[in-house]
N, C-alpha and C positions, 0 to 999 in steps of 0.2 A: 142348435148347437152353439151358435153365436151367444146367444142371451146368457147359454149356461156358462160359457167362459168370461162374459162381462162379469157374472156374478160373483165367479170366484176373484178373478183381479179385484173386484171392490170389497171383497172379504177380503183378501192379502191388504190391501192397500189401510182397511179399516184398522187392522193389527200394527203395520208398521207406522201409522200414525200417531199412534195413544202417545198419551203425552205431549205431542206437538200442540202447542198453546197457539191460537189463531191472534193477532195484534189489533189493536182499532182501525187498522189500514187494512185487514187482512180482507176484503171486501171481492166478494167472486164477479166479475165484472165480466163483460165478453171480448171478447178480441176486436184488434183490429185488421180488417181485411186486409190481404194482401196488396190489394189494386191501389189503397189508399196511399194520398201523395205525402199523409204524413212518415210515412218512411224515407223518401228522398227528401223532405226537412229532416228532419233525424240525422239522416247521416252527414248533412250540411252543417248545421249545427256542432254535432261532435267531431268534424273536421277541422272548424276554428276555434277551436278548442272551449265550448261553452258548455259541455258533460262533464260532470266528474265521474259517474258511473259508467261502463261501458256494456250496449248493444253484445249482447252475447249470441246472436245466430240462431236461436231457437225461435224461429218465425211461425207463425203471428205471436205479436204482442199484444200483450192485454191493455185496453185503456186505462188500467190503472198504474202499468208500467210507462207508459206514455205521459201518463199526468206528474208521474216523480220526475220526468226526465223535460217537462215544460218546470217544473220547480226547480230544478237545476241552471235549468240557461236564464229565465226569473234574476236569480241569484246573483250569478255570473254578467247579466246585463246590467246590474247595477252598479259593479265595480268598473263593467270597461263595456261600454255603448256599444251595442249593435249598428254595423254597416246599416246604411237607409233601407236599402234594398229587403234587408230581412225584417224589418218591423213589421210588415202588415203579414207575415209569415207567421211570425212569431203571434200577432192579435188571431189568427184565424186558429192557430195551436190551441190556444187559450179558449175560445168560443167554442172549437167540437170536445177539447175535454172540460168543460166546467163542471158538469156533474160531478166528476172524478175529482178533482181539482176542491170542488167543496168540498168533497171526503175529506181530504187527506188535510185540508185547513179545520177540521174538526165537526165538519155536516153530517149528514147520512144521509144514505145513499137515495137517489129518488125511486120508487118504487112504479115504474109503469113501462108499457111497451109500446113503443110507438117508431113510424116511419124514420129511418135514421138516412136516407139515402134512395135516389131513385138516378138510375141513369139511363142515358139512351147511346146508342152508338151507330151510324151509320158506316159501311166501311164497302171498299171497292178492290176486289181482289185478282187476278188473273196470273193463274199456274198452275201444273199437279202435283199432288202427293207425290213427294220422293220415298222408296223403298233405302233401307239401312243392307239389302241382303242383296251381295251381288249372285247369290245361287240359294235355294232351298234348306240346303245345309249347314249354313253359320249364319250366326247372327241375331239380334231379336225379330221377331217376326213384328214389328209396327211402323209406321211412316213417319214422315219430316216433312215442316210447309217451313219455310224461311223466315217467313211472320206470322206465325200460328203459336209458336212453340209457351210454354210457361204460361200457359194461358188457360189452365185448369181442364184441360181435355178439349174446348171446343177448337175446332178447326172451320175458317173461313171457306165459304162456297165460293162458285165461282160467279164473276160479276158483281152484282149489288148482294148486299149483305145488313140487315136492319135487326139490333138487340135491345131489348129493353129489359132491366134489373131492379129490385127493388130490396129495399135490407130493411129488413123488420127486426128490431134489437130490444131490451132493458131488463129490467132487473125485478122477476117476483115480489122477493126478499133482499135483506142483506145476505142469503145464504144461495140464491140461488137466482140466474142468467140464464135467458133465451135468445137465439140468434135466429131470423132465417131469409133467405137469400134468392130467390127466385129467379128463371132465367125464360124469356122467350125469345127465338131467332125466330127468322125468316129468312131464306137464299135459294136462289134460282136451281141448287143442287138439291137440297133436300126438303124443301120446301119450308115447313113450319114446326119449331120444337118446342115444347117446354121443358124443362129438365128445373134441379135444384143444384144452385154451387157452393150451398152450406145451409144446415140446420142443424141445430145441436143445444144439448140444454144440459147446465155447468150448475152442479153445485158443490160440496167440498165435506170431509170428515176433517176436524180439527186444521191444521194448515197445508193440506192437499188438497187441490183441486180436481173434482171427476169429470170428467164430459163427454157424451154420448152423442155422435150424429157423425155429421159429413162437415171439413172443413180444408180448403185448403191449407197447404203445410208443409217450408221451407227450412230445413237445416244448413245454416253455413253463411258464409259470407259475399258468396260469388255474386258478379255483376250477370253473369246469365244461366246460373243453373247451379245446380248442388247435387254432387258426384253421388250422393247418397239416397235423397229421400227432397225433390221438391216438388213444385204445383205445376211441371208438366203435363199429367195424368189429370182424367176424373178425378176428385177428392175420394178419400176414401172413409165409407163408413164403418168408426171406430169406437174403440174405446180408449181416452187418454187419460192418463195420470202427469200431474205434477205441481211443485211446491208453488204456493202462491206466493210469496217471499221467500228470497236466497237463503239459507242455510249457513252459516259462517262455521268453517269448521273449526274441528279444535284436536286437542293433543297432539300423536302424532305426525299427521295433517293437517295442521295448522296451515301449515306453507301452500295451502291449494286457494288461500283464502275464502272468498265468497262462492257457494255451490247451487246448480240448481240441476235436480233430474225431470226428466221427461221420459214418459214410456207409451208407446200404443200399442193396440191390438186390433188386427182386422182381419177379414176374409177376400179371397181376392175370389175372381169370377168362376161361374160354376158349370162354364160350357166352354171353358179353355181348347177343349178336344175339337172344338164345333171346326177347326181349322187342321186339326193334326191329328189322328187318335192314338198318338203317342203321348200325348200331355196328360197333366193331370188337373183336374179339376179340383175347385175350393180350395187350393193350398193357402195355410194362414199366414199372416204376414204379421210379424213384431218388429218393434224398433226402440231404441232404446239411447237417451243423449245425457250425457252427464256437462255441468257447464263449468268452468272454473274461472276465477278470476285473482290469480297469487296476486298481481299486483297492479297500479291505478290504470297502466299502460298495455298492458296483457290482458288477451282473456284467449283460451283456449276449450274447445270442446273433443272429446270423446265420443264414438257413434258406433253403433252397431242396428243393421238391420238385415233380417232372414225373410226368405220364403222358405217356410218349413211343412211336411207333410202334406194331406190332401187327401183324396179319392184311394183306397186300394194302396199309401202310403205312412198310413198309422202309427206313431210311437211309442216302440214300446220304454219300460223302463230306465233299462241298459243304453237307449238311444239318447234321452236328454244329457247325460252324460257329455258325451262326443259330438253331440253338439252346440253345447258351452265352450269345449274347448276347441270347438273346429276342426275334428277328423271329418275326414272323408274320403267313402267309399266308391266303388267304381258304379256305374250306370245305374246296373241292377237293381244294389243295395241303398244309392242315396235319398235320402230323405230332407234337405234343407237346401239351400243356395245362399251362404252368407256375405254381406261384404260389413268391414267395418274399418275404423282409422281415425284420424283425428285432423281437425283445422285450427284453424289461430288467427288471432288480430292483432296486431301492434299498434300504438300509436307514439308517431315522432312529435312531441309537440315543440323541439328543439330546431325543428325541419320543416317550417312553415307546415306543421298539421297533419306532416307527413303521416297516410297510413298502410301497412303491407300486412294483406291476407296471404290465408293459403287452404289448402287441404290433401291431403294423403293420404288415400283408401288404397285396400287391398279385397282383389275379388279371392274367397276363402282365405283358407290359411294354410299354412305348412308349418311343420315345431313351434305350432302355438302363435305363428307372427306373421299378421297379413302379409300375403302375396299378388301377384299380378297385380301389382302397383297403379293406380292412376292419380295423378296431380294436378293441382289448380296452383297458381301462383299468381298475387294481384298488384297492384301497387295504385293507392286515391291519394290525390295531391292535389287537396283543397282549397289551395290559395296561389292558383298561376300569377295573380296581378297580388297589389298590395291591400286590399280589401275583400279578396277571397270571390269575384264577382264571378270569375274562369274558374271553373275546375277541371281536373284531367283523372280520368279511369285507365287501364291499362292491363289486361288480362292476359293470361296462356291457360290451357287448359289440354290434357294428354291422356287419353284411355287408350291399352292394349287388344288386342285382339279378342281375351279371356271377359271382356267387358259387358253384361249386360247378357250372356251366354247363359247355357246351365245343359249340361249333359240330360237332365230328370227333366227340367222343366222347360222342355224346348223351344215356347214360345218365348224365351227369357224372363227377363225383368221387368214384367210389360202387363202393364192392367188395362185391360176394355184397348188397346190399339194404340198405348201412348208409351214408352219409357216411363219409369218411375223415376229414375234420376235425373242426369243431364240428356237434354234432346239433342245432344251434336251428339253421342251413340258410340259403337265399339269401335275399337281400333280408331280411332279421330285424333286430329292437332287440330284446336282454335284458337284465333287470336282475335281481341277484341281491343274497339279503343272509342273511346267516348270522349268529347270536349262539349262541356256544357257554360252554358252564360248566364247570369241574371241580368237582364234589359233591363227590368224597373222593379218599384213594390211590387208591382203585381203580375209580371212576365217572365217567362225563363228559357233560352231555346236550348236544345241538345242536338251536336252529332253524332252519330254512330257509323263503324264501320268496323266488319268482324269475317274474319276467314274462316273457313271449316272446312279440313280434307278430311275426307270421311273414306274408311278400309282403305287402311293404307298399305295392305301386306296383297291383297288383290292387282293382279294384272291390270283391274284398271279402277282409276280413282275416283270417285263422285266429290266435287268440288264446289262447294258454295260462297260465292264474294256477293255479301248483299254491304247495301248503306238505304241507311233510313235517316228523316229529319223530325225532329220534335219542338213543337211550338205549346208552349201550357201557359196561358192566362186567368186570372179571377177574373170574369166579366162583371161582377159583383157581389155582394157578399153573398156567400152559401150556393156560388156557382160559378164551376169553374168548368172552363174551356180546353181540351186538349184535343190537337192534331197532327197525326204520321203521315208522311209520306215516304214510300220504300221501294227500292230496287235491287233486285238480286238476280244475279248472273250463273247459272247452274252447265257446268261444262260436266262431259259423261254421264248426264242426268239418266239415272233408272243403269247405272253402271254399263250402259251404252255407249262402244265408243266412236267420238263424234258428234252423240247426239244432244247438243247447247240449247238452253233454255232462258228465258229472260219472264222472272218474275216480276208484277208492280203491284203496288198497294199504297192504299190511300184510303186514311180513316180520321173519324173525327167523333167526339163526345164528350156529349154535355152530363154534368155529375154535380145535381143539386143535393144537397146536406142540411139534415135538419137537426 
């Protein structure tokens, strides 16, 4: 059933492309992992203002959107010097995208697949699983570790904990990308895993890009999580659509300026019941991001994603209808669980670098216009000192009671035991706040410290005050050093009340790049 709807998405996708003229740039590249530390260069970067284009939230980036956006700070460091401290930032930028980097200077692409990355991680953990449910009847049915969460489904054993990864990358053709990702743990809880945290093979009909496998995948802008669709969960095996270069609109919309769509399609598990026999099994899961960017300092995104049908849930005709437009029926008759809404970046470049995100989803909808409201609001202020060495994160974040729920799908929003969206969960206030440094070329430490009252309309609260410290060094080229240490404080833990819990954690990993 999967493969037959892959097919038809890439017969739609073949029709809406004709005509789309692919560029010498247009080159199918693979992405870059989320874990990679070129995202928190990136957003350094385009806080001191060295992008002219702006990071649109539709995460992972491809290394060949990576490579335009090392040609921009290039650029821009030539008119007004980089601080010391980012130089050797800026040279390691330049070493893992060169391949890309020759593209786009008029090379072609190199055509081989080889080891791109191998890590190891040793980590020390001591806590339980917190439940989101303070009774059987509300709530998703999945758990919460304090330092576990965004971490693509794996959850930390207890005591010692040893991971090792390996990323297998490049490029067929110039028409066609493979990625794959490999994971093996070992902990005193479950002993020994293998599992995969991406595989997938990318290639493209004129200026669309197809991709077929497992990957993790982040909408939005949040410093810990995305209300909609991110890599708290297992990755999910998909089918994705979208443009390999933005789309500049025209005519009427003109004024949306630069566009970029994203669509997937997946199945979600097929023993959903195995815990409830009110669920349904294999409900499919769509999603859908449009990206816009009116002007140099704006960019805003558009979102919509469903759990729809399933097992004994089938649609018919008359059903796609209603739910395009978001009716919905009582228990019986429902067939989908939508959430959808939109986020935004600004940038103050007026305001030492000032930048303010957001997001505002609605779980379904009522006369056509999400409801059951939840909100992010951020604020990054990339330049504390006058060289930008301090920077400050600043977050809130607010889901309702209706969050993460589903009358039909009772397990909720929750794939293999994890939330799809944000892991702070239903009805939550969090607050997060980060102060990061750069010590030298090659060192950077971060604090952290973040609240979550979690069921808040419950008689009694589940409360987590954790702080964690981050220490990231290059020990030398092509290898680099990073280290947590965390504490989190869990009062009413398991919506016990009274019963306070003290989480620790302490992790370290090395991540050589080839």
């Amino acid at each position: 059933m999967f493969w037959k709807k892959v097919l038809a998405v890439s017969l739609i996708t073949s029709a809406m492309s004709t005509g789309v003229q692919a560029s010498s740039t247009d080159v199918v590249s693979t992405n870059v992992p989320l874990t990679s530390p070129l995202y928190g260069y990136i957003e350094k970067f385009d806080g001191l203002g060295y992008l002219t284009s702006m990071p649109t939230g539709t995460k992972p980036y491809t290394r060949m959107q990576m490579a335009k956006w090392v040609e921009e700070i290039q650029a821009e460091a030539k008119k007004r010097p980089l601080p010391q401290y980012l130089l050797s930032v800026k040279a390691e930028m330049e070493r893992e995208l060169a391949p890309e980097l020759a593209v786009r200077a008029g090379g072609k692409i190199k055509t081989d697949i080889t080891l791109k990355e191998f890590r190891l991680e040793a980590a020390s953990y001591s806590g339980d699983f917190l439940r989101y449910r303070m009774d059987a009847g509300s709530g998703p049915r999945a758990t919460y570790q304090p330092f576990g969460n965004n971490n693509n489904g794996y959850r930390y054993g207890q005591n010692g904990n040893f991971i090792a990864s390996a990323r297998i990358a490049g490029n067929l053709s110039h028409d066609v990308a493979i990625a794959l990702e490999p994971r093996f743990s070992y902990d005193g809880d479950r002993n020994e895993d293998v599992s995969l945290i991406s595989g997938y093979i990318k290639t493209r009909i004129n200026g669309t890009a197809i991709q077929i496998g497992k990957e993790p995948v982040f909408w939005g802008h949040g410093a810990t999580g995305s209300l909609i669709l991110g890599n708290n969960m297992e990755p999910l095996t998909s089918i994705k659509l979208s443009n390999i270069e933005p789309y500049e609109t025209k005519g009427f919309f003109r004024f949306l300026g630069e566009m970029n769509l994203t669509a997937l399609y997946s199945e979600l598990e097929n023993d959903r019941t195995k815990h409830n026999a009110q669920e349904v099994n294999n409900p499919s899961y769509v999603a859908i991001r449009g990206n816009f960017t009116p002007k140099d300092n704006i960019t805003f995104g558009l979102s919509f994603a469903s759990m729809v049908g399933g097992e004994g849930k089938g649609m018919s005709r008359s059903d796609y209808w209603d739910w395009v437009l978001g009716r919905n029926d009582e228990a019986a008759d429902d067939k989908w669980n939508n959430i959808a809404g939109w986020d935004f970046k600004i940038r103050l470049p007026h305001l030492r670098g000032t930048q303010v995100y957001g997001e505002f989803y609605g779980e379904d909808q009522v006369n056509y216009h999400p409801a059951k409201i939840a909100k992010r609001i951020g604020i990054y202020l990339p330049r504390l000192n006058q060289d930008g060495a301090w920077d400050l994160t600043l977050e809130y974040a607010q889901t309702n009671r209706s969050w993460y729920s589903h009358q039909l799908y009772k397990n909720g929003y929750v794939y293999k035991g994890n939330i799809i969206g944000d892991p702070m969960g239903y009805d939550s206030k969090q607050y997060y706040l980060k102060i990061g440094h750069y010590l030298n070329k090659k060192s950077q430490i971060s604090f952290n410290a973040q609240h979550t009252a979690m069921n808040q309309s419950s008689s009694i609260q589940q409360t987590v005050k954790a702080g964690w410290l981050q220490y990231q060094t290059q020990l030398k080229d092509q290898l680099l050093l990073t280290g947590t240490l965390g504490l989190a404080k869990v009062d009413n833990a398991d919506f016990t009340n009274g019963h306070n819990e003290t989480n620790h954690f302490a992790g370290m990993s090395l991540n050589w790049s080839y």
